[in-house]
C-alpha positions in Angstrom: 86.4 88.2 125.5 90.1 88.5 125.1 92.0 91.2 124.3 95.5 91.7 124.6 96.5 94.1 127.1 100.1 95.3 126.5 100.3 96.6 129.9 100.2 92.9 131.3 103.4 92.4 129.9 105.2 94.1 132.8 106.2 90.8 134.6 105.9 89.0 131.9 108.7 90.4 129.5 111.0 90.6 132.4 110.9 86.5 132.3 114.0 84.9 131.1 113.4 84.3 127.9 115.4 86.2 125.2 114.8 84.1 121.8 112.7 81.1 120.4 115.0 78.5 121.9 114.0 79.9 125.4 110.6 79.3 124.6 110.9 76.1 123.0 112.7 75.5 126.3 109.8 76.9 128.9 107.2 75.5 127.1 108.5 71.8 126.8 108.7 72.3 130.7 105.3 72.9 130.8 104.8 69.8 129.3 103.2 71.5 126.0 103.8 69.4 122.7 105.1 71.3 119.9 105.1 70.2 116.2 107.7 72.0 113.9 107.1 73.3 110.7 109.6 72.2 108.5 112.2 74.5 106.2 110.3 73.3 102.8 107.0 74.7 104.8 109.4 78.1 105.6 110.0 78.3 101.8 106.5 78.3 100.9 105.5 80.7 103.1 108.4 83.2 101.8 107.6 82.6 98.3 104.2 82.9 98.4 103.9 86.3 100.2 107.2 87.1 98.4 109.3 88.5 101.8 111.5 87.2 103.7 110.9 86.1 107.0 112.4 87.7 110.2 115.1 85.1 111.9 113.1 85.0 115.2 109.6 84.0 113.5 111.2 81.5 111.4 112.9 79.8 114.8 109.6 79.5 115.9 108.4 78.0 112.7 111.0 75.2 113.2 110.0 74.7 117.1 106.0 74.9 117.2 105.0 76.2 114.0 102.2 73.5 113.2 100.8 73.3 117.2 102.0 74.1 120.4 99.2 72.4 122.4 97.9 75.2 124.6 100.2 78.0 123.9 98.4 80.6 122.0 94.8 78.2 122.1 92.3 79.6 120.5 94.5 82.4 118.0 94.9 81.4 114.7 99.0 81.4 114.7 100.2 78.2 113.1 100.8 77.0 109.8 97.4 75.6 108.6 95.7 79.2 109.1 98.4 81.6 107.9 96.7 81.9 105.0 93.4 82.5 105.8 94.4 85.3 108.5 96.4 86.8 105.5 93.2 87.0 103.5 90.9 88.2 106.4 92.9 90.7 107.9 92.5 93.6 105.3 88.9 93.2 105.4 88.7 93.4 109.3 90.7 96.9 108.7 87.9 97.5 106.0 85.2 96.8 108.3 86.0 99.1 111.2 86.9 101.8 108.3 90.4 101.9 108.6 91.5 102.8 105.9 95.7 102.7 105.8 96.0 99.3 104.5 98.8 97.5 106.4 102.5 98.6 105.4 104.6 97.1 102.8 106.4 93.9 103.4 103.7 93.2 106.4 102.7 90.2 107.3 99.6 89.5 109.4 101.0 86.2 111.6 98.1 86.1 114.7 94.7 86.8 114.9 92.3 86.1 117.2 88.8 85.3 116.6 88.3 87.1 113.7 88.1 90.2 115.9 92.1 90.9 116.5 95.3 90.6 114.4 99.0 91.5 115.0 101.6 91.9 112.0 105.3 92.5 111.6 107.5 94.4 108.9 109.5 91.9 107.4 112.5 94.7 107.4 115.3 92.3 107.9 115.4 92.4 112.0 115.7 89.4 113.5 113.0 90.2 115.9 110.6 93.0 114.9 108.4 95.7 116.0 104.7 93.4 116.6 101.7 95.6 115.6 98.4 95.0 116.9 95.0 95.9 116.0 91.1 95.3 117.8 87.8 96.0 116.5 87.4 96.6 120.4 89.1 99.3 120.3 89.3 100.2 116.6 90.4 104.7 117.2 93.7 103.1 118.2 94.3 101.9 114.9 97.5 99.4 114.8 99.2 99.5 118.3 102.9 99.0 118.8 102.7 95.8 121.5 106.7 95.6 121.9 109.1 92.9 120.0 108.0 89.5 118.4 109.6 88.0 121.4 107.6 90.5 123.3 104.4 89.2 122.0 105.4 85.4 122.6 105.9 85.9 126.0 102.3 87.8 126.9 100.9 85.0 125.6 102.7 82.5 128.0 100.0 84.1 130.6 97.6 81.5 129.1 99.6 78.6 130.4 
């Protein structure tokens, strides 16, 4: 079973890599094949859930968006299931009886098995605050797991 641990992110945020393009950069070294969403994509995206997008998301939109071969494997993270983890995640919440529905302007871009979920506040950073929630651990309720950039790097410990 996986569950992210934000206390393996010790080495792991100290990496070198500051911003999507860094990422883009580490991952094509790894030999990982990355499809970009494109900006028409972005824009349906932002009008459907009526926000706007943080900067650093929608970089990675443009890089990987659609797949990134192993990165993140197994998550639902890419364009073809934003949707569906949009319409899971407040029943998750619902079934492990929490009961604050996620904050306004949230948007719920990860989950993982059915099981965990991590949102942001579209608040107009460019690289937000990542919130993360388990039914493994469901007393925590929604667990601050560092930056979006943050978040992206744990999951380069899948490589």
């Amino acid at each position: 079973m996986f569950v992210l641990n934000p206390n393996w992110h010790t080495d792991i945020i100290k990496m070198e890599i500051k911003n999507p393009k860094d990422l883009e950069s580490f991952l094509r070294q790894k030999k990982q094949k990355l499809i970009p969403l494109t900006e028409k994509e972005i824009d349906r995206i932002e009008e459907k859930y009526n926000l706007k997008l943080p900067d650093y998301y929608i970089q990675f939109l443009l890089k990987m968006g659609k797949s990134a071969d192993k990165y993140m494997l197994g998550s639902s993270a890419f364009y073809d299931e934003i949707d569906i983890i949009n319409d899971e995640a407040p029943s998750l919440l619902k079934e492990n009886n929490i009961n604050n529905p996620l904050p306004k302007n949230s948007f719920v871009f990860w989950m993982h098995q059915g099981y965990q979920m991590a949102f942001f506040v579209c608040d107009k950073s460019i690289n937000p605050e990542v919130f993360y929630f388990t039914e493994v651990e469901p007393e925590k309720g929604f667990v601050n797991v560092g930056t979006l950039m943050d978040f992206f790097k744990i999951h380069l410990q899948h490589i």
